[in-house]
N, C-alpha and C positions, 0 to 999 in steps of 0.2 A: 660165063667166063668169056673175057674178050678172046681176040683172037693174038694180039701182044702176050697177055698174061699166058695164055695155053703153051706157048713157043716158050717163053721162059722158063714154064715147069718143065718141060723137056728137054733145055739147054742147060739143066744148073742153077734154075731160077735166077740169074739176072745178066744184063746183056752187058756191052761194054764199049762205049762210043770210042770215037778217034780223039777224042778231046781228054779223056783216061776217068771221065766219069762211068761209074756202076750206075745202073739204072735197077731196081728193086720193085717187086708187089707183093703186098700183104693178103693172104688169101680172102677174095669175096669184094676185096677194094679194089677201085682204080686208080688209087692214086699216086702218085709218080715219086718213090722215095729213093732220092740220090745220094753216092758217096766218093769220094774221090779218094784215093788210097795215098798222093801222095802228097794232100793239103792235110790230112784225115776231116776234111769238112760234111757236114751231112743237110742234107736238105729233104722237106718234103712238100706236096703240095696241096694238102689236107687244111681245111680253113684255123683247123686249133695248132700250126706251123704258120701258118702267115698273121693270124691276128695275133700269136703269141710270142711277136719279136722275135723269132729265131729260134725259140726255146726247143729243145728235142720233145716232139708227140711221142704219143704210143706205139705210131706206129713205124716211126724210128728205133725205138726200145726194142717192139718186136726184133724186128730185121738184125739188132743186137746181141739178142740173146737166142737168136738160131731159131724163132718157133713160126720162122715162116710157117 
């Protein structure tokens, strides 16, 4: 586990920039899944989200449905 992801699990799992993006990690991943609360928009940065046009991955889904 990095050392980003360690600090999350112990803050509430996910941080939250001056820009009002949520920063999110799915356990075992590093990959960087973002959500802004007041666009509701979701991003992540896992290759089946950037070659999939936007589409929500899984491990958006996850972060979704609570099973960090």
């Amino acid at each position: 586990m990095d050392t980003l992801s360690y600090a999350m699990n112990i803050f509430g799992g996910y941080y939250e920039t001056n820009r009002g993006w949520r920063h999110y990690r799915v356990e075992g991943k590093t990959y960087d899944i973002k959500f802004h609360p007041m666009t509701l928009e979701w991003a992540c940065s896992c290759p089946a989200y950037k070659f999939g046009r936007g589409k929500h991955c899984k491990h958006i889904k996850e972060i979704q449905e609570g099973k960090k």
